[in-house]
C-alpha positions in Angstrom: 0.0 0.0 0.0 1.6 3.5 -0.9 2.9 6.2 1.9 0.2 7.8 3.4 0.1 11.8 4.8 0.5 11.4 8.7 -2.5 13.2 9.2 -4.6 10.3 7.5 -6.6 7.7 9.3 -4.8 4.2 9.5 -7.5 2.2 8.1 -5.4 -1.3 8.1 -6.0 -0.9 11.8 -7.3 -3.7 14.0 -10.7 -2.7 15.3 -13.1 -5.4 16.8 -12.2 -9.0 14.4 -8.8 -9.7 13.7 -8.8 -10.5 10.1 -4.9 -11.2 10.3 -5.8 -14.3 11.4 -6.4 -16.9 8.7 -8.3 -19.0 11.0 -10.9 -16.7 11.6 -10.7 -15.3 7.6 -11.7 -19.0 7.0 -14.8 -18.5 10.1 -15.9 -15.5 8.7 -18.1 -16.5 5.2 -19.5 -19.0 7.7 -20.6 -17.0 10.0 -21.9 -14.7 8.0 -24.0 -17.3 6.3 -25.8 -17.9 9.3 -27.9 -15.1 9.0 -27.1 -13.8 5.7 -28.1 -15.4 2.1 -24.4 -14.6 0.3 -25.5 -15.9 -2.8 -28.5 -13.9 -3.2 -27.3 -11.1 -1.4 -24.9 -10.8 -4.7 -27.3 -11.8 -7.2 -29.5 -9.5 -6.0 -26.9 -6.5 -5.8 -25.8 -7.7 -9.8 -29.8 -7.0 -10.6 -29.9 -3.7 -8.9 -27.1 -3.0 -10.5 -28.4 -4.1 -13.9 -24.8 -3.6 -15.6 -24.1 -4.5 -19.5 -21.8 -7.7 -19.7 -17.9 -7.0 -19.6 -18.8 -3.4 -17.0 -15.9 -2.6 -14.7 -16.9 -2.9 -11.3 -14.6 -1.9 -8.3 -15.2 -3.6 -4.6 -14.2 -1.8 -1.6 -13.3 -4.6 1.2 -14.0 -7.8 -1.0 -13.5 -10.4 2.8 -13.5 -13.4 1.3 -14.0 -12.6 -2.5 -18.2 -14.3 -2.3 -19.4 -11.0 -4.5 -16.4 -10.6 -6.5 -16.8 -14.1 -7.6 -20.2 -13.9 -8.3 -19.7 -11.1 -10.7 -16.5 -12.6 -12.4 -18.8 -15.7 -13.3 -21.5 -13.4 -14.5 -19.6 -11.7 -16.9 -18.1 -8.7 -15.4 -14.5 -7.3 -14.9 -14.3 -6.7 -11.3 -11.6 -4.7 -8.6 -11.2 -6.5 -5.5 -9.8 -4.3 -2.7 -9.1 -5.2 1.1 -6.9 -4.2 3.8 -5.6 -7.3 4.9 -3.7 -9.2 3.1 -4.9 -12.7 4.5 -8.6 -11.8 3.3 -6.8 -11.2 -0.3 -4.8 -14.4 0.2 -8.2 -16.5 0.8 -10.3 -14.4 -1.8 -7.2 -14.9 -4.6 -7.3 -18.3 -3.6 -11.1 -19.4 -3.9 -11.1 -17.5 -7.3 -8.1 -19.6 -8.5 -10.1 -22.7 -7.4 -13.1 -21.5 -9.2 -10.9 -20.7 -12.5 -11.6 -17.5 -12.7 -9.5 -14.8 -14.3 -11.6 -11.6 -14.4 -10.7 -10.4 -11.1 -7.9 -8.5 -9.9 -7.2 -8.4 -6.2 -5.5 -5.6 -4.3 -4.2 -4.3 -1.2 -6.4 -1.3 -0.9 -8.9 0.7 1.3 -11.1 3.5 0.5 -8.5 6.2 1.7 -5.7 4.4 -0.1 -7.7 3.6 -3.3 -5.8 4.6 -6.3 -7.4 4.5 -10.0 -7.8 7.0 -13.1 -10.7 9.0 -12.5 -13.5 8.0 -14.8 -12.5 4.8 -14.8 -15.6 2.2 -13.1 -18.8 1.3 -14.3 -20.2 0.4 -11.1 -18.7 0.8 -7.1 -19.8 -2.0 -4.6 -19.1 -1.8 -0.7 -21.2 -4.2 2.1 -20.6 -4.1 6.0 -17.0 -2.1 5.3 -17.7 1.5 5.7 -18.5 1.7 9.3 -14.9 1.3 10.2 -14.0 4.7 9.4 -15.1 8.0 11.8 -17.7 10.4 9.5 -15.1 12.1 8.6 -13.2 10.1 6.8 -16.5 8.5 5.3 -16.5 12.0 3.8 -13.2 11.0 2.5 -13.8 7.5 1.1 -16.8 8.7 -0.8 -15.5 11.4 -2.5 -12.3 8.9 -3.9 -15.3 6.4 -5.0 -17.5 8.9 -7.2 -14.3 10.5 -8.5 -13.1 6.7 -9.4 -17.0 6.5 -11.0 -17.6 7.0 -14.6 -20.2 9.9 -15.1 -23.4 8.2 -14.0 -21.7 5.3 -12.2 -23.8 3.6 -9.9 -23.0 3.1 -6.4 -24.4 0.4 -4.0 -23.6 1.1 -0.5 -24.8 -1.8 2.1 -23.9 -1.0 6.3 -25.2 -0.9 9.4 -26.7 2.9 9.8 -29.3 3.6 12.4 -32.9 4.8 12.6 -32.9 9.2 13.5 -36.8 8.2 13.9 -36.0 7.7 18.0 -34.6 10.4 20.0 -32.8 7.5 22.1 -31.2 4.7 20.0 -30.3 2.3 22.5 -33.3 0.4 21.2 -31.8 -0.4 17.7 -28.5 -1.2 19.9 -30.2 -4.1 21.2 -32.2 -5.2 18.3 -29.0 -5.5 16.4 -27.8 -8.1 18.9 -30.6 -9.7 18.9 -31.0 -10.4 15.2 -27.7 -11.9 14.8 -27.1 -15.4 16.2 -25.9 -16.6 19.6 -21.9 -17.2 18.8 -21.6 -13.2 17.2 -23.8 -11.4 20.1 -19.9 -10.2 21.5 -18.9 -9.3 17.8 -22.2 -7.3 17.3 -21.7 -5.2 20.8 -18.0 -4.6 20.1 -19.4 -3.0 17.2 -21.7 -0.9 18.7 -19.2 0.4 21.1 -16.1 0.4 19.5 -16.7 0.9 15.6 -18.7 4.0 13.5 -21.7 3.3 12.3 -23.6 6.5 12.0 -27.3 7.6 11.5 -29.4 7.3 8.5 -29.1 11.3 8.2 -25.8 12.1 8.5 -25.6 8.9 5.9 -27.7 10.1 3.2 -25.9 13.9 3.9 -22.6 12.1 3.1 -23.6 10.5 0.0 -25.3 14.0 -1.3 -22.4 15.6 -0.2 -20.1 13.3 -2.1 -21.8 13.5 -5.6 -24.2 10.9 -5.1 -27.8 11.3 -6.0 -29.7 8.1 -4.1 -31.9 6.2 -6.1 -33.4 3.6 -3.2 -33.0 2.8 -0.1 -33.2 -1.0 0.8 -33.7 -1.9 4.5 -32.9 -5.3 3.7 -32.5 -6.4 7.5 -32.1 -3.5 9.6 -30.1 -2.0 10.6 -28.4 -3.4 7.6 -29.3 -0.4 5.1 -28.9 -0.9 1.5 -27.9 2.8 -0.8 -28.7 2.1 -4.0 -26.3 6.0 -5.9 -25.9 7.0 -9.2 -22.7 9.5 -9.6 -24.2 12.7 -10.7 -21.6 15.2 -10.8 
């Protein structure tokens, strides 16, 4: 990953699951599949999408490569980017299994991201950009539309919370409770220690940014789904 300004949030930092651990790379698509539906989740995100075969598509924090290699066998040339290099290492290495060749993989965050502007079709980020303060959301989705062809399309999926209460502690406690039994720790470390942010200050960023929003998908809250177009 290139040299960074010392100012600039360190966003290969540990917070919450340590991904440097293979072991728990190789847990993670599991446990994820206990609540989640990964293969329709991505076949549903390639509809929405509704690209023309052989469309660029560039994913911020690929994990273990399931939607990248979804959209490799459906036709499309896809960007693979995550910070740690033994989610890469997995994700290279199911792709290779697969045979698939229209992926590349790099080491790469949404504040290190580096591609000629203009250059995607479509941008595709799920569960990934709550690990970064508002601020440097700001940050990330301003290098995303510029990386955007004019009229680009931008699916955002992450865990933002209802403004509808005046006291979310609620939500807090229905998050826990809709995820299963073994990642009830892993769901309150999030709460307390990572950034997920309200549905306003959300949609603000995405305005903000260049993105006009389309749809909003509350797929299984407070797992919210952006479906952006890059207008400007």
């Amino acid at each position: 990953m290139n040299e960074h300004p010392a100012w600039q949030w360190n966003e290969i930092q540990q917070v919450g699951t340590d991904y440097s651990d293979v072991a728990e790379v190789e847990r993670y698509e599991q446990r994820m599949g206990e609540f989640r539906d990964l293969p329709a989740e991505d076949a549903a995100i390639l509809d929405a999408l509704a690209l023309a075969k052989g469309a660029r598509i560039l994913e911020i924090g690929t994990g273990t490569g399931h939607f990248a290699r979804a959209a490799a066998k459906a036709g499309y040339r896809v960007t693979a980017l995550d910070v740690s290099p033994a989610m890469l290492k997995y994700a290279e290495d199911r792709a290779t299994a697969d045979g698939l060749s229209g992926i590349e993989f790099r080491q790469s965050g949404f504040l290190t991201l580096s591609a000629v502007p203009a250059t995607f079709d479509a941008a595709v980020s799920v569960a990934v950009l709550h690990h970064l303060p508002d601020l440097w959301k700001a940050v990330a989705l301003a290098n995303i539309h510029r990386a955007l062809k004019p009229g680009g399309r931008f699916l955002l999926c992450d865990v933002v919370f209802s403004s509808k209460d005046r006291d979310p502690r609620a939500q807090f406690d229905a998050f826990l409770n809709a995820v299963p039994q073994s990642m009830r720790d892993g769901a309150a470390c999030h709460v307390a220690k990572e950034y997920s942010t309200l549905d306003w200050i959300m949609e603000g960023l995405l305005d903000r940014a260049g993105f006009s929003i389309q749809g909003v998908v509350d797929s299984q809250a407070p797992l919210i789904q952006y479906r952006c177009t890059a207008v400007d």
